[in-house]
C-alpha positions in Angstrom: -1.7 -11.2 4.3 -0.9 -13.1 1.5 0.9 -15.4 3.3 -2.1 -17.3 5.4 0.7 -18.7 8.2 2.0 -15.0 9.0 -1.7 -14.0 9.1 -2.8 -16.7 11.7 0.5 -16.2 13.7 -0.9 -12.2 13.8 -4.3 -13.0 14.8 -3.3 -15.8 17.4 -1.3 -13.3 18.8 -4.1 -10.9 19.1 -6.4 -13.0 20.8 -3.8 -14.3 23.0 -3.4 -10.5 24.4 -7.5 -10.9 24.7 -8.3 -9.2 21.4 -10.5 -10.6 18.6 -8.8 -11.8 15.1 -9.4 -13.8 12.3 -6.3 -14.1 9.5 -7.4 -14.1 6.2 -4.9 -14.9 2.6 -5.6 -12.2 0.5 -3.3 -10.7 -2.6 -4.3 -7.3 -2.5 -3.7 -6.7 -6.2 -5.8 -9.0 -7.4 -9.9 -7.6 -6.9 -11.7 -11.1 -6.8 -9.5 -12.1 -3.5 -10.0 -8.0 -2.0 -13.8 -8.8 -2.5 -14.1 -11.7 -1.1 -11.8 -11.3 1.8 -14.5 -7.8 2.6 -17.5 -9.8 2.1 -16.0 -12.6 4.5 -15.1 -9.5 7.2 -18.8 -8.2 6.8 -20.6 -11.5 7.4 -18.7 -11.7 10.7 -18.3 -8.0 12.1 -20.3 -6.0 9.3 -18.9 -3.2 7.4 -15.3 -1.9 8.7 -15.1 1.4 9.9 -12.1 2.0 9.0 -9.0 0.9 6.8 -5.5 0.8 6.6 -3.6 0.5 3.8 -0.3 -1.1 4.3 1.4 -2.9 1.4 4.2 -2.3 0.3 8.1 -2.9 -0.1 10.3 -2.6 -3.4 12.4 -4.9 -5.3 16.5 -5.2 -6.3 14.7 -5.4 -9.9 13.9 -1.5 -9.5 16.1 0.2 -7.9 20.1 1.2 -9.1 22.8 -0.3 -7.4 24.2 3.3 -7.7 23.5 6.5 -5.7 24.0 8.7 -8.9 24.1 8.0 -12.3 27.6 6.7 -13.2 29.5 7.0 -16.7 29.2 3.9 -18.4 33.4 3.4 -18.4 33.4 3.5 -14.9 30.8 1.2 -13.8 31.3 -2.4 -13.0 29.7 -5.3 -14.4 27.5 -5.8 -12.1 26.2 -1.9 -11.8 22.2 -1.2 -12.6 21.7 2.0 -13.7 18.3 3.5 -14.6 18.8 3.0 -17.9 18.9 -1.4 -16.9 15.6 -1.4 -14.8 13.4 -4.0 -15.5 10.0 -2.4 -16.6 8.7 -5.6 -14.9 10.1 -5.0 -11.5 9.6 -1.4 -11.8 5.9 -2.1 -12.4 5.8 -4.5 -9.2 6.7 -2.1 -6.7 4.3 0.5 -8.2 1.7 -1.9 -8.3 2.1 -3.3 -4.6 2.5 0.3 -3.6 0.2 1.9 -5.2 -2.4 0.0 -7.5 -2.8 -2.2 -3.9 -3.8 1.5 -2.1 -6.4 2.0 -5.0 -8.0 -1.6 -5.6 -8.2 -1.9 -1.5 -10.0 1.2 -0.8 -12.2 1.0 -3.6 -13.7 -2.4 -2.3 -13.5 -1.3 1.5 -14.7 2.4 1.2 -18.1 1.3 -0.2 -19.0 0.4 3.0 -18.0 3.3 5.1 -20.2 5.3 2.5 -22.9 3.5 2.9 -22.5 4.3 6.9 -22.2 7.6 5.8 -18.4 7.4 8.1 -14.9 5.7 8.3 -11.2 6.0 8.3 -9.0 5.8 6.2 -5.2 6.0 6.4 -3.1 5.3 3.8 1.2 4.2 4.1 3.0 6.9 2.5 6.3 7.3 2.7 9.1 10.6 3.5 10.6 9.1 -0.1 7.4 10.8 -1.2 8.1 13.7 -1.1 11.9 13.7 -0.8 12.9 10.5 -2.9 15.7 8.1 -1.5 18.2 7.5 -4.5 18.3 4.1 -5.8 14.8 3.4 -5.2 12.8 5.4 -8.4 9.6 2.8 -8.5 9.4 3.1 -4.7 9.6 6.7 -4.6 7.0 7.2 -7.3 4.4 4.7 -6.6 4.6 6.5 -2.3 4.1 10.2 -4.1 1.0 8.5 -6.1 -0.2 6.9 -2.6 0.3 10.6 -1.5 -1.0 12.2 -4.1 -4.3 9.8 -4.3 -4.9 10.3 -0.8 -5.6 14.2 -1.0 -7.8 13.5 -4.2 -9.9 10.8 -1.8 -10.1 12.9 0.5 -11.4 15.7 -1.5 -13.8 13.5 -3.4 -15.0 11.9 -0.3 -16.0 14.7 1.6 -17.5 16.8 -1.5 -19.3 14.3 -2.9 -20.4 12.0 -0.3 -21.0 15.1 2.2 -20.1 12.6 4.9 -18.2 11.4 7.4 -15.4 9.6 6.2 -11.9 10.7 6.5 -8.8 9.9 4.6 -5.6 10.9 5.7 -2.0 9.2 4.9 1.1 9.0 7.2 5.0 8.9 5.7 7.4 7.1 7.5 11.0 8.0 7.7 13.4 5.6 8.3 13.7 2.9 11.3 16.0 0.7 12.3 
């Protein structure tokens, strides 16, 4: 987790209902920290089998404050249309969503290949492949998360001619 004191609450947790756990702070977009949080989980249980790829979330910054697109004269001062979103923010909740998807499992899969097996399962998201209005970086960067997950798993199993599988799951809503 980024955030080292969710990450230790998590992992007491876990040992409190007699698992095993260590919390680690790791930004998953940036490589150096990915790397080094793999090599750190190799020195004490050796290469994962398996990996899930979790982050994700979206920002005010990319996503309309209206449903549909709304003439210009009848929106308020406050309305963000598509044309107002912040390349910046847009390009945050890709990155998280996405990019994070790519940079993890090309640090963690290297393992599993050298195995010749492992898991993968990526979060996708039903916005996928029906998008949820408002949210446009959201919705693109979980059809990219899609869409990278059949080409993995494609390129895994032709290439490689091993074990490793690669499979995403999209959420729908919860309360």
């Amino acid at each position: 987790d980024i955030d080292l004191g969710k990450a230790e609450a998590r992992s007491l947790a876990v040992i409190r209902a007699g698992g095993t756990a260590k919390a680690f702070r790791c930004d998953v977009l940036d490589r150096v920290q990915v790397r080094e949080c793999y090599e750190a989980l190799c020195r004490l249980w050796g290469a994962p089998g398996f990996l899930i790829n979790g982050a994700g979330g979206n920002t005010p910054r990319a996503s309309t404050s209206e449903e549909f697109h709304v003439r210009a004269e009848s929106s308020g001062p406050s309305t963000q249309s598509f044309f107002d979103l912040d390349p910046a923010g847009f390009r945050q909740v890709f990155d998280l969503n996405f990019m994070s998807t790519f940079l993890v499992t090309q640090v963690f899969s290297r393992g599993m290949v050298e195995k010749g097996k492992g898991a993968i399962v990526n979060i996708s998201s039903m916005s996928a492949f029906t998008p949820l209005t408002k949210v446009a970086a959201y919705s693109a960067a979980k059809a990219a998360v899609s869409n990278f997950t059949q080409w993995l798993a494609v390129h895994m199993c032709q290439n490689f001619s091993k074990d490793i599988r690669v499979n995403a799951i999209a959420p729908g809503f919860f309360l």
